[in-house]
C-alpha positions, 0 to 999 in steps of 0.5 A: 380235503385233498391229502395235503390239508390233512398232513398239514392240519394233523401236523398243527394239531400233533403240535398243539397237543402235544406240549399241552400233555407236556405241560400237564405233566410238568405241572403234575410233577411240580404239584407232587412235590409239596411245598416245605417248609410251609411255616414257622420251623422249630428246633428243640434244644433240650439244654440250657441257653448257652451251651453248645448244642444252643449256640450252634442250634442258633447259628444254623437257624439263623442260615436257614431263616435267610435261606428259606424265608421262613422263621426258625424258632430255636426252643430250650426244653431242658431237664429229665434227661433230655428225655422229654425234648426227645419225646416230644421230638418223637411224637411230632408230625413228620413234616419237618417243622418240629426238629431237634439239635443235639449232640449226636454222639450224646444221644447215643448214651440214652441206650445204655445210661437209661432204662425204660426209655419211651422211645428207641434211639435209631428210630429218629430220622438223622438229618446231618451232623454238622459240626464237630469239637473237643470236650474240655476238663474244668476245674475252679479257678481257685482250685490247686488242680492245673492239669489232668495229672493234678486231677487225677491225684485228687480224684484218687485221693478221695473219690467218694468226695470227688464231685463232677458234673454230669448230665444224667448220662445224656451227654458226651461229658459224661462219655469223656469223664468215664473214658478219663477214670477209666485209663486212671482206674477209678471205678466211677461208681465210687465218685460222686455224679452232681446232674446239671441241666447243660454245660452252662448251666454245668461251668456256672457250678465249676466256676462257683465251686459247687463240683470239682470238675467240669466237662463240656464243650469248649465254645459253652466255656469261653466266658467262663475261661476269659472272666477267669472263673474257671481253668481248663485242665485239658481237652480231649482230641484235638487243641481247642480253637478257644484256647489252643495253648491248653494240652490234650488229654494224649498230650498229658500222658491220656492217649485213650481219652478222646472223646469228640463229639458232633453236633447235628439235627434230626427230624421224628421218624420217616420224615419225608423224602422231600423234607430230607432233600431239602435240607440235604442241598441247604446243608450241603451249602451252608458247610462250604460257606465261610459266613457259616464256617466263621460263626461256628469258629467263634464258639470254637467249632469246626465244620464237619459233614455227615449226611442222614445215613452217616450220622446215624452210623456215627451214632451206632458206633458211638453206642458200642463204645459207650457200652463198653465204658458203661461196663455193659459188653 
């Protein structure tokens, strides 16, 4: 074969082969990715139907159904302390079917309301926070309390019969109660805690009667404030959406009462890097749709973006200043 037909012939087959190992490669790095979500995906709730953590819970998995095809059952596991909707978080497959939706903030109470915790709470992998709102103070509508001035006559007039609600520590409520009778000096020891199961759950009480005071996010009370069951004394940080006419706690004379908490979903621990990808670039996009921006309004939320290592900063910060009201440092 004269030298000719050689470089011509290998010139073919360099060609031939070479992309096949392309190919194969290609092929390889496609297949070492694995698929997800592969099936049905869960997200936890560990309050009642109707709360915050619920209706935002429900926005996002309805985006993430449409987004990826795939059902996205959203599960209410209350009671306990919201304990045993984080074990069973904690005690998932870490393949990304089992998450929970939560108040990240409210979570970081777990380590210095409770004892003997089955679980530690940094171990979980933070996915994103989402969204973000002020807490809001509730009295009866027929209660002769109007504002926080008017609630904090009544909390010092008889503290040991000042009854609020609470979530067994498990809930950013319970941070704004204890941040407001501290700047009153009320020693909250000597008040009396009522456990409810979720800020529905939680107005439902108010609104009946049954405590004096309220504290929960302001899109679960909307129904609430326009059937005109419950008043709202005032709100926490920012105006709320819902009810923008109502004063703030700095407003009214409470500069130190600013408790906001964050809502956002996490994943058990060493949730894989592709799962966490995946959601990274679905979230990404869903905190610029204005669709999504809307839904949360509705419920008198805002958008609010944290990756998986900023929301657990988020939440380690939120752990020392809880440490601090709960009188641990």
């Amino acid at each position: 074969m004269n030298r000719v037909k050689e470089k011509f012939l290998f010139g073919l087959l360099f060609g031939l082969i070479i992309p096949m190992f392309i190919g194969w490669g290609w092929v390889a790095n496609v297949q070492a990715q694995p698929k997800y979500p592969t099936k049905a995906i869960d997200i936890i709730v560990p309050f009642t139907p109707g709360g915050a953590v619920d209706l935002f819970a429900r926005i996002l998995a309805e985006d993430v159904k449409k987004k990826w095809g795939v059902p996205v059952n959203v599960i209410n596991k209350p009671g306990g302390n919201t304990v045993p909707a984080n074990l069973e978080l904690y005690q998932a497959l870490p393949d990304g079917h089992i998450l929970l939706a939560d108040s990240h903030s409210g979570h970081g109470l777990f380590e210095v309301s409770m004892k003997d915790l089955p679980f530690k709470v940094l171990d979980r992998t933070y996915i994103a926070v989402l969204a973000t709102g002020p807490q809001g103070y509730y009295v009866p509508s027929t209660s002769s309390m109007k504002n926080l001035k008017d609630v904090e006559a009544e909390v010092k007039k008889d503290p040991e019969h000042f009854t609020w609600g609470t979530l067994g520590g498990a809930g950013t409520g319970d941070f704004a109660v204890r941040q407001f009778f501290k700047a009153i000096g009320v020693d909250v020891s000597k008040t009396k805690p009522i456990s409810c199961r979720g800020g529905s759950e939680m107005l439902s009480f108010t609104a009946g009667g049954h405590i004096k005071l309220g504290v929960a996010a302001t899109g679960s009370a909307l129904p609430h404030v326009r059937a005109g069951t419950v008043r709202v004394a005032g709100v926490t940080g920012s105006r709320a959406l819902g009810f923008p006419e109502v004063p703030t706690a700095a407003e009214q004379g409470y500069p130190t009462v600013n408790a906001t908490f964050y809502l956002g979903i996490s994943g058990p621990p060493k949730l894989p890097p592709h799962v966490m990808a995946k959601w990274d670039e679905a979230l990404r996009e869903m905190i610029r749709d204005q669709g999504f921006i809307s839904r949360l309004k509705n419920v008198s939320l805002a958008p609010y973006y944290l990756n998986s290592h900023e929301a657990r900063e988020a939440a380690k910060a939120y752990i020392e200043e809880a440490r601090s009201l709960w009188g641990l440092k």
